[in-house]
N, CA, C and O atoms as a CHARMM CRD file, in Angstrom:
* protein
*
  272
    1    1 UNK  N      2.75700 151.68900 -19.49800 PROA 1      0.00000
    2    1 UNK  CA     2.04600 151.72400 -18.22600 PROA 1      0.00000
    3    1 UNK  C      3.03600 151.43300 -17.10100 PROA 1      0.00000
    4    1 UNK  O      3.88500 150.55500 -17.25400 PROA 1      0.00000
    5    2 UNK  N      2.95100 152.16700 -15.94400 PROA 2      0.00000
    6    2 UNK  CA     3.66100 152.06700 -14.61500 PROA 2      0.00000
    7    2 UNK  C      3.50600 151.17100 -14.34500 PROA 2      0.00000
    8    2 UNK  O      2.52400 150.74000 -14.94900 PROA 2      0.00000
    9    3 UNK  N      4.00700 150.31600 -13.56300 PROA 3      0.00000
   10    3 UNK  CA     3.63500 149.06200 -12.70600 PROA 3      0.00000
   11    3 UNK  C      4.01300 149.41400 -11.08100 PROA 3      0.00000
   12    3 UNK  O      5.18900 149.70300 -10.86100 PROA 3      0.00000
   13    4 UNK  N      3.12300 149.40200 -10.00900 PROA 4      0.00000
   14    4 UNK  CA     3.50400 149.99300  -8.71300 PROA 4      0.00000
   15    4 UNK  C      4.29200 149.27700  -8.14800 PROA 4      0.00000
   16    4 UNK  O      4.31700 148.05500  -8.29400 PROA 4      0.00000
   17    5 UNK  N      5.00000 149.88100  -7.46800 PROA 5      0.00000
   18    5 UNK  CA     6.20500 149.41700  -6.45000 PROA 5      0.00000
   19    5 UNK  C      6.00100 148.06400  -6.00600 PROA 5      0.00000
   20    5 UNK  O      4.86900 147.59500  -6.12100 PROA 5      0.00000
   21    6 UNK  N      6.86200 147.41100  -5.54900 PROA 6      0.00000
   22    6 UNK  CA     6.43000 146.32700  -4.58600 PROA 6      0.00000
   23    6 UNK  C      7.43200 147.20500  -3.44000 PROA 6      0.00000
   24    6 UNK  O      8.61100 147.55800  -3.43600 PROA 6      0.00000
   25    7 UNK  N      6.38300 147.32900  -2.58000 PROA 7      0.00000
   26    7 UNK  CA     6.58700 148.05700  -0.93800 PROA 7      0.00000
   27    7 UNK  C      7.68400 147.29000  -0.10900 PROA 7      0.00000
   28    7 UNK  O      8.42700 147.80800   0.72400 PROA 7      0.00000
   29    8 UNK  N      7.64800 145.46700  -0.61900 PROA 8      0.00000
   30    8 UNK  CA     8.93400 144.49300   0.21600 PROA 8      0.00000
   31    8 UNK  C     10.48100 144.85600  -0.54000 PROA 8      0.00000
   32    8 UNK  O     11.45900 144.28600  -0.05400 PROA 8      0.00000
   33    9 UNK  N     10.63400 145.51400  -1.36500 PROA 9      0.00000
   34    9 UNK  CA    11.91100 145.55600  -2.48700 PROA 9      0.00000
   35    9 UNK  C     12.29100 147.48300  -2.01200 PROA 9      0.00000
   36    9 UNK  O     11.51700 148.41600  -1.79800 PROA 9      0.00000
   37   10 UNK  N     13.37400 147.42400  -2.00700 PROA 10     0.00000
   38   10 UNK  CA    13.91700 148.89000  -2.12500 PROA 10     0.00000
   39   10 UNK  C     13.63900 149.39400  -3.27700 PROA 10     0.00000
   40   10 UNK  O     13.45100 148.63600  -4.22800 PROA 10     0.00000
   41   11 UNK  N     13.56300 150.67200  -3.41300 PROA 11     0.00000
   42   11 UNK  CA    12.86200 151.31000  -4.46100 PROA 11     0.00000
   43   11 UNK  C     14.54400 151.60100  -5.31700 PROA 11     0.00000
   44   11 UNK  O     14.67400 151.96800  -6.48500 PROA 11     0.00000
   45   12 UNK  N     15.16200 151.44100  -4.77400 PROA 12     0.00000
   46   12 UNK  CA    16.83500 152.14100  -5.70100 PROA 12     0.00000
   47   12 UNK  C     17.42500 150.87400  -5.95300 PROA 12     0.00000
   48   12 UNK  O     17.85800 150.83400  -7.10400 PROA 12     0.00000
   49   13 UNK  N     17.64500 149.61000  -5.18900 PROA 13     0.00000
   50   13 UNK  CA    17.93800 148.37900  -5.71300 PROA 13     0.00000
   51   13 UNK  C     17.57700 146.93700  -5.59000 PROA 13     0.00000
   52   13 UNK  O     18.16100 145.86900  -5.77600 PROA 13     0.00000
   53   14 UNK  N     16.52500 147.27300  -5.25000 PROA 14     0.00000
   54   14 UNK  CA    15.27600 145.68100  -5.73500 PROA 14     0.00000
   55   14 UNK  C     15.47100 144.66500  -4.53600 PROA 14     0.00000
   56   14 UNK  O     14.84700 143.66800  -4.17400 PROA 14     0.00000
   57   15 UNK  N     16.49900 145.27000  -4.10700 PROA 15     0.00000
   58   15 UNK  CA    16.43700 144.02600  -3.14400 PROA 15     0.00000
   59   15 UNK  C     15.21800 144.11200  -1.90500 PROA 15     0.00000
   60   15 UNK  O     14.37200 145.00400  -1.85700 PROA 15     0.00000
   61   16 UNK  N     15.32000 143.15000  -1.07600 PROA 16     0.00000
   62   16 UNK  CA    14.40400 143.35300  -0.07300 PROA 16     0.00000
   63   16 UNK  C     14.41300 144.78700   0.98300 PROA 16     0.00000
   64   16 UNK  O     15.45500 145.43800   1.05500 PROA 16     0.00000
   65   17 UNK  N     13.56400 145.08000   1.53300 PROA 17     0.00000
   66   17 UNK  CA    13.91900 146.44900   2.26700 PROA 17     0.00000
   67   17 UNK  C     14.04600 146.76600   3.37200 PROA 17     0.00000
   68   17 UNK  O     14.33600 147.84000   3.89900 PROA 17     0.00000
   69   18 UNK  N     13.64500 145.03000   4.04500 PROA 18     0.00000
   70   18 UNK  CA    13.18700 145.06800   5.32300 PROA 18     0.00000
   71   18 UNK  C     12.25400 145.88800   5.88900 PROA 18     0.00000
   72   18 UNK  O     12.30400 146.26300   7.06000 PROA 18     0.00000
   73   19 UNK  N     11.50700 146.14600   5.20100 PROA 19     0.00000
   74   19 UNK  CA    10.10800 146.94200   5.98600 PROA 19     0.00000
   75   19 UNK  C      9.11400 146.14500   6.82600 PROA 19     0.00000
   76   19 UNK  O      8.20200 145.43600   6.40100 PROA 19     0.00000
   77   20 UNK  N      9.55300 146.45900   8.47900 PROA 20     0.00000
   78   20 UNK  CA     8.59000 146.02100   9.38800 PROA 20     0.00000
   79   20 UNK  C      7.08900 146.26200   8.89100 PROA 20     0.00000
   80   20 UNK  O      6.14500 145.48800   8.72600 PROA 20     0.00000
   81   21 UNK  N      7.29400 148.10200   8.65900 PROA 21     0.00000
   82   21 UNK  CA     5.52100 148.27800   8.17900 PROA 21     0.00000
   83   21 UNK  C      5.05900 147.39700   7.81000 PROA 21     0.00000
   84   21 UNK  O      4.19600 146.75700   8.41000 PROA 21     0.00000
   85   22 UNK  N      5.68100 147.05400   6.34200 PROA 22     0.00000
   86   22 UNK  CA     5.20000 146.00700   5.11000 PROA 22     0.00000
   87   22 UNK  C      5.22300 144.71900   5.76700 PROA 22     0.00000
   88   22 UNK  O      4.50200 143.96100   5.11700 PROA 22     0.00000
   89   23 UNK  N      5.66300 144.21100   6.63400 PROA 23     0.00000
   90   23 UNK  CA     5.71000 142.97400   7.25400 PROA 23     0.00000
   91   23 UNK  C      4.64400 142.79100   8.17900 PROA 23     0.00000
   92   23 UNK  O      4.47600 141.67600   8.67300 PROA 23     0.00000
   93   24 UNK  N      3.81300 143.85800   8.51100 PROA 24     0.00000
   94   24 UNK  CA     2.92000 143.95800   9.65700 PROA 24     0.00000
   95   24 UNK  C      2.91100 142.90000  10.87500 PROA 24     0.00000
   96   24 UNK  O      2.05600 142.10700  11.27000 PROA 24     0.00000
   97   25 UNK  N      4.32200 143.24100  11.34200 PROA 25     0.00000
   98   25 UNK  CA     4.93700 142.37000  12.46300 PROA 25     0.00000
   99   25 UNK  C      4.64000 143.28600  13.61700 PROA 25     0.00000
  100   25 UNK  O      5.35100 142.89500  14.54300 PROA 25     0.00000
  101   26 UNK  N      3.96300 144.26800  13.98100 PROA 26     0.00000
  102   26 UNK  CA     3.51700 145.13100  15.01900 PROA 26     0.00000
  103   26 UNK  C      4.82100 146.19300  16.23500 PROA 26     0.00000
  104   26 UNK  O      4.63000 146.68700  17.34600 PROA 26     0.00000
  105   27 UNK  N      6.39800 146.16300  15.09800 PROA 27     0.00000
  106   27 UNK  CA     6.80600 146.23000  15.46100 PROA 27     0.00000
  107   27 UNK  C      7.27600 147.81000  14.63100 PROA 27     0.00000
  108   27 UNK  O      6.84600 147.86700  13.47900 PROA 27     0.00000
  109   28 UNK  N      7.84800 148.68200  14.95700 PROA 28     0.00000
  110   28 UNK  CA     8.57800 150.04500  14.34100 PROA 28     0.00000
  111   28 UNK  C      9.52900 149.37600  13.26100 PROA 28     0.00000
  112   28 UNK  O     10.01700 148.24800  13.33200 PROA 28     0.00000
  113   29 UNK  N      9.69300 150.31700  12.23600 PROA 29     0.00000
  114   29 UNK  CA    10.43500 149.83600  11.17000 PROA 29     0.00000
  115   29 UNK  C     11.83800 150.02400  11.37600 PROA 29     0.00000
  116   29 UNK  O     12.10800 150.21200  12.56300 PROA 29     0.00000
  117   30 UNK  N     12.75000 150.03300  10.65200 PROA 30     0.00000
  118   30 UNK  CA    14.47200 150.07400  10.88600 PROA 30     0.00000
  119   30 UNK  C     14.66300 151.59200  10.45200 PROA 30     0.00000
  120   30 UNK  O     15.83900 151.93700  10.55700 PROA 30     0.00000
  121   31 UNK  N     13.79200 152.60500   9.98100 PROA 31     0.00000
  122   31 UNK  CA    14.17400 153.89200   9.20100 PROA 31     0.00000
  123   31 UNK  C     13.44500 154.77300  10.06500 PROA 31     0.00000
  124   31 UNK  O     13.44600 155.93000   9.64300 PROA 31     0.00000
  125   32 UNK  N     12.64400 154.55100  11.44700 PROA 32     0.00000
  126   32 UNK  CA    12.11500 155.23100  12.14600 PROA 32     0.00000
  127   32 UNK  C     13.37100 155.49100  12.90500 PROA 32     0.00000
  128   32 UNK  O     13.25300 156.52800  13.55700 PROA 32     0.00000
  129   33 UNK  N     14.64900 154.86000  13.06900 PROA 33     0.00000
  130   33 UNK  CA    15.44500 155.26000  14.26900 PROA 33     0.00000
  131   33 UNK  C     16.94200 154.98700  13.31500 PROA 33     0.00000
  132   33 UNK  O     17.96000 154.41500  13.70700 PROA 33     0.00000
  133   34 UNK  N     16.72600 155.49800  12.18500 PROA 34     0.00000
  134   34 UNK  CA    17.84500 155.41800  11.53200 PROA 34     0.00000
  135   34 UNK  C     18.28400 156.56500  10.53100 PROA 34     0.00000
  136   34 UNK  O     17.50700 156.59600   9.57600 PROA 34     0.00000
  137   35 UNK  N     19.02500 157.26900  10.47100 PROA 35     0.00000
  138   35 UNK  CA    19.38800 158.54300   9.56600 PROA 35     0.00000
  139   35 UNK  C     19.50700 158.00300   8.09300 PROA 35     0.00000
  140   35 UNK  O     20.30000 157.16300   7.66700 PROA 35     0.00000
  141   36 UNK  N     18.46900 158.72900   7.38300 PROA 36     0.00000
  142   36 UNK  CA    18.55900 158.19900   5.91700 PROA 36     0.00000
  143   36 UNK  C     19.33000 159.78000   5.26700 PROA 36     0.00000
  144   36 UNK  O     19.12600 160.93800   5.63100 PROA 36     0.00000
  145   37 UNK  N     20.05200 159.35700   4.42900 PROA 37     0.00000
  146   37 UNK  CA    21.27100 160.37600   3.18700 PROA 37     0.00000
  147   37 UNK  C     19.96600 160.88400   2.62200 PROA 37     0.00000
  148   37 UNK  O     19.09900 160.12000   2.19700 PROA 37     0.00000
  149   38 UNK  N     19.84500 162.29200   2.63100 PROA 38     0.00000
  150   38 UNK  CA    19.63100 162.88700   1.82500 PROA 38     0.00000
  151   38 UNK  C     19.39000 163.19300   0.29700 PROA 38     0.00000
  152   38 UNK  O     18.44600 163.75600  -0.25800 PROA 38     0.00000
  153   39 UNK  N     20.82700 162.50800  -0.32300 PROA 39     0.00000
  154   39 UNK  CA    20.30900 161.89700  -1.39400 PROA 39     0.00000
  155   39 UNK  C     19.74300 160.71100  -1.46300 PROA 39     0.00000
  156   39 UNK  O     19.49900 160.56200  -2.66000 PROA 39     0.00000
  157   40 UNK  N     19.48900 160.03900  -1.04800 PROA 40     0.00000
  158   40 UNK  CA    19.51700 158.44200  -0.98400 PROA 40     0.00000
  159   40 UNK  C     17.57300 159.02400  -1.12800 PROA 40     0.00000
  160   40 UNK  O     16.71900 158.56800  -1.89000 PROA 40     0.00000
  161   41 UNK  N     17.45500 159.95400  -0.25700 PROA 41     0.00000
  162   41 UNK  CA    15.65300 160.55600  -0.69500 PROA 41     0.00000
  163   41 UNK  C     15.73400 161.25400  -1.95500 PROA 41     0.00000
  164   41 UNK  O     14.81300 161.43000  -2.75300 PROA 41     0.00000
  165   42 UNK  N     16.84100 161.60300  -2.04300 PROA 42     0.00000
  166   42 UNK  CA    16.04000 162.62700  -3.66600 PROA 42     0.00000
  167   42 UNK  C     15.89300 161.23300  -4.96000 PROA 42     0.00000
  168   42 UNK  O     15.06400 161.21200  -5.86900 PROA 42     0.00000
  169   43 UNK  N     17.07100 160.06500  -4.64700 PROA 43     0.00000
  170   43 UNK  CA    17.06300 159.25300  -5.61900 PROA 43     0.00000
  171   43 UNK  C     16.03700 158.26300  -5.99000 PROA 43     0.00000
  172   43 UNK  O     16.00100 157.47800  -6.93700 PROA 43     0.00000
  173   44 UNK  N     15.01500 158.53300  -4.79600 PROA 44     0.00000
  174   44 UNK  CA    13.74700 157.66800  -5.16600 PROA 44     0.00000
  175   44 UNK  C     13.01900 158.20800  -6.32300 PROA 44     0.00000
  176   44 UNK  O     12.85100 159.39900  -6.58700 PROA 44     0.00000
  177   45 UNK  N     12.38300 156.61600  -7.34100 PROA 45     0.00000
  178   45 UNK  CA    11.71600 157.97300  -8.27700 PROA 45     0.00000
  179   45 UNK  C     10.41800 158.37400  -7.87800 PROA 45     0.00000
  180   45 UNK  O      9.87700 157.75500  -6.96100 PROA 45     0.00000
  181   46 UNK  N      9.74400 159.47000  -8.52000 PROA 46     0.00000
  182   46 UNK  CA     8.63600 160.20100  -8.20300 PROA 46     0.00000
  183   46 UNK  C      7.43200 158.81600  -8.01400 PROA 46     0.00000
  184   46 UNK  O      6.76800 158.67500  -6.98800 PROA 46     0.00000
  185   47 UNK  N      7.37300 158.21400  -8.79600 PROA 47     0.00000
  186   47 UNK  CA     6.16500 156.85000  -8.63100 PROA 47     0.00000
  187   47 UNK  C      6.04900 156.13700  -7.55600 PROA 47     0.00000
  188   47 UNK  O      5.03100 155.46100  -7.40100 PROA 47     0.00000
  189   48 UNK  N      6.89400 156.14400  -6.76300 PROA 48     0.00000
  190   48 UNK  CA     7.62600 155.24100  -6.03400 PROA 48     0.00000
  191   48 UNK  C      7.69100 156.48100  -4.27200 PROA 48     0.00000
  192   48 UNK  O      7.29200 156.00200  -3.21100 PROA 48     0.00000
  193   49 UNK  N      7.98500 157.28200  -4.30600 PROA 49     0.00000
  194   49 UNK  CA     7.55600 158.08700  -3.12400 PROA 49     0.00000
  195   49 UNK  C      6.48500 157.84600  -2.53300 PROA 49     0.00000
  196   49 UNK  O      5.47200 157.87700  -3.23100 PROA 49     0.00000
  197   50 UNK  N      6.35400 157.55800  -1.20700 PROA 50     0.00000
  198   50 UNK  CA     5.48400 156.92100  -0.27100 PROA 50     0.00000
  199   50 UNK  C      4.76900 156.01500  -0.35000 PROA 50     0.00000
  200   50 UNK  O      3.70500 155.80200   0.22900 PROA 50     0.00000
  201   51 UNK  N      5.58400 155.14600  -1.42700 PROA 51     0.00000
  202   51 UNK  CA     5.29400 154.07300  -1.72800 PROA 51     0.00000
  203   51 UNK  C      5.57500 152.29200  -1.56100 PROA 51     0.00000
  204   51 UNK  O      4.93800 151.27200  -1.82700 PROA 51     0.00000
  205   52 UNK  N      6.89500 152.62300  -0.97100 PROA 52     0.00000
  206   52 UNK  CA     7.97200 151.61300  -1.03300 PROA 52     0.00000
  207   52 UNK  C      8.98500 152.15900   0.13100 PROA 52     0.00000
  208   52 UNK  O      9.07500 153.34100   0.46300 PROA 52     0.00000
  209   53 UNK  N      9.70900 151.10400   0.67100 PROA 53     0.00000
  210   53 UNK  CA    11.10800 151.80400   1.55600 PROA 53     0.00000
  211   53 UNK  C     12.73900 151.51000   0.56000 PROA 53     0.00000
  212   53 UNK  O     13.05400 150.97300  -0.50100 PROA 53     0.00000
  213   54 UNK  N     13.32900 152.14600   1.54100 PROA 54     0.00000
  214   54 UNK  CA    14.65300 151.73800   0.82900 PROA 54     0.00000
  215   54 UNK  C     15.19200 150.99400   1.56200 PROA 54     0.00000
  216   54 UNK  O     14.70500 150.79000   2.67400 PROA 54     0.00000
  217   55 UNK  N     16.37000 150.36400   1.15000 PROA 55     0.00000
  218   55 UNK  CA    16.58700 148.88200   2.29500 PROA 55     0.00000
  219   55 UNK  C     17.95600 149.78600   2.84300 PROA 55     0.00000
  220   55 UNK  O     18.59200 150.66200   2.25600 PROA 55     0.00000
  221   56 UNK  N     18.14900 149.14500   4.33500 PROA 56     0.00000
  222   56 UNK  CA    19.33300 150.07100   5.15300 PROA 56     0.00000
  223   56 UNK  C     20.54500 150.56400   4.39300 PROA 56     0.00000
  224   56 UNK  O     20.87700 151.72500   4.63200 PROA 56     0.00000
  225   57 UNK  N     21.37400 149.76700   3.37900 PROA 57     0.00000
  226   57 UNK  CA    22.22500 149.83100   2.70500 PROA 57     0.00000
  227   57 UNK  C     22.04100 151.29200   1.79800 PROA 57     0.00000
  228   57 UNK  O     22.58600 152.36500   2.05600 PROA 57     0.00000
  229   58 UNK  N     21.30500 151.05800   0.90300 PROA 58     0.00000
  230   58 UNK  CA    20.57000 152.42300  -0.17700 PROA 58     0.00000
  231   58 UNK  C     20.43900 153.41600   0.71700 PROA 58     0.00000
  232   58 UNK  O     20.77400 154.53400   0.32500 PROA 58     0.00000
  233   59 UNK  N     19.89600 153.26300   2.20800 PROA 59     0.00000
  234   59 UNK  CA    19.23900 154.73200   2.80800 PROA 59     0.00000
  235   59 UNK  C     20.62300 155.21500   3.25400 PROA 59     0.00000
  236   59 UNK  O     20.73000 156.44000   3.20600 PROA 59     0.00000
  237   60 UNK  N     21.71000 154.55400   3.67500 PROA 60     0.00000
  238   60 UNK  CA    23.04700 155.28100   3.89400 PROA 60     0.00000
  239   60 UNK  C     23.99200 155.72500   2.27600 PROA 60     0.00000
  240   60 UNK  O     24.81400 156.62700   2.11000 PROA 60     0.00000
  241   61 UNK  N     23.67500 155.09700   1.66800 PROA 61     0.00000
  242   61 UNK  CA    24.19300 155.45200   0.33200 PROA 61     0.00000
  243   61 UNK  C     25.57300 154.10600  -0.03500 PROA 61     0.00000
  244   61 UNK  O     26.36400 154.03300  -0.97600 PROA 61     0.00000
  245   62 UNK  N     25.35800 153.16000   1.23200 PROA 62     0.00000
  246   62 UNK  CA    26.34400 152.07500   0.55500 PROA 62     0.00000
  247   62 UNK  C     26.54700 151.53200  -0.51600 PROA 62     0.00000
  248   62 UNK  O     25.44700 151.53800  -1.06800 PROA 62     0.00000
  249   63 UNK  N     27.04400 151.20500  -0.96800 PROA 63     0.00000
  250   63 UNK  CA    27.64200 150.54800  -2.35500 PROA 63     0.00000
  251   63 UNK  C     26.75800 148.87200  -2.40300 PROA 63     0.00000
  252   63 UNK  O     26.55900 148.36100  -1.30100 PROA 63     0.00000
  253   64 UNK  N     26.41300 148.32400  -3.29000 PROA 64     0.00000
  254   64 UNK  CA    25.86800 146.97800  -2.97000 PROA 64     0.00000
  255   64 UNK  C     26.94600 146.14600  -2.46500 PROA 64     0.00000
  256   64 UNK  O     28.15400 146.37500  -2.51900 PROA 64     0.00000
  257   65 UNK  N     26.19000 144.90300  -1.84300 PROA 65     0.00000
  258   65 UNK  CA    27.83000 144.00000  -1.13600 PROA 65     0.00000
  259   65 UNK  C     28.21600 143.20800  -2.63100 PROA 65     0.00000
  260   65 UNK  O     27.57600 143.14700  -3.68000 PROA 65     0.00000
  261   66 UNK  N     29.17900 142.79300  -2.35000 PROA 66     0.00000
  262   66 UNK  CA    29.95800 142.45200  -3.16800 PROA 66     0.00000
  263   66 UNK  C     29.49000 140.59000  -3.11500 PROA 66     0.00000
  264   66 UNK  O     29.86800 139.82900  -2.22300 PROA 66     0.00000
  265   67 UNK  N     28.81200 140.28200  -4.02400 PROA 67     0.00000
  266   67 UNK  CA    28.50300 138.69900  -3.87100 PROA 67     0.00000
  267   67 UNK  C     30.03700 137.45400  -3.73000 PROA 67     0.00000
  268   67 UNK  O     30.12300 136.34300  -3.20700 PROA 67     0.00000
  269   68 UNK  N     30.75100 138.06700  -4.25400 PROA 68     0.00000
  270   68 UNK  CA    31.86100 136.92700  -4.59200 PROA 68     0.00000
  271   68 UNK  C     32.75600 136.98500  -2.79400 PROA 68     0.00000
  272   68 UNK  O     33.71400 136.25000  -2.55800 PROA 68     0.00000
């Protein structure tokens, strides 16, 4: 069985996504005025389409930060 997205987590790497929507802070989100990669949309999976955001990092196609 699927388990649905959580809409606060990026759909490509779990982390948070910063979604204003999802925050219902009455404010526009960060991906309304931001160019998302092309792939960075095809790599969402199908379950998960209009379901969830991707967090700024994933929607440009950055690499994760480096914790150390």
């Amino acid at each position: 069985m699927n388990q649905a997205p959580d809409p606060s987590r990026c759909t490509l790497c779990g982390l948070a996504n910063d979604c204003a929507e999802e925050a219902a802070n009455g404010q526009p989100c960060w991906c309304f005025s931001t160019p998302i990669a092309p792939e960075a949309l095809r790599r969402i999976p199908l379950d998960a389409q209009g379901k969830a955001c991707l967090c700024p990092r994933c929607a440009r196609l950055l690499p994760p930060e480096d914790p150390t």
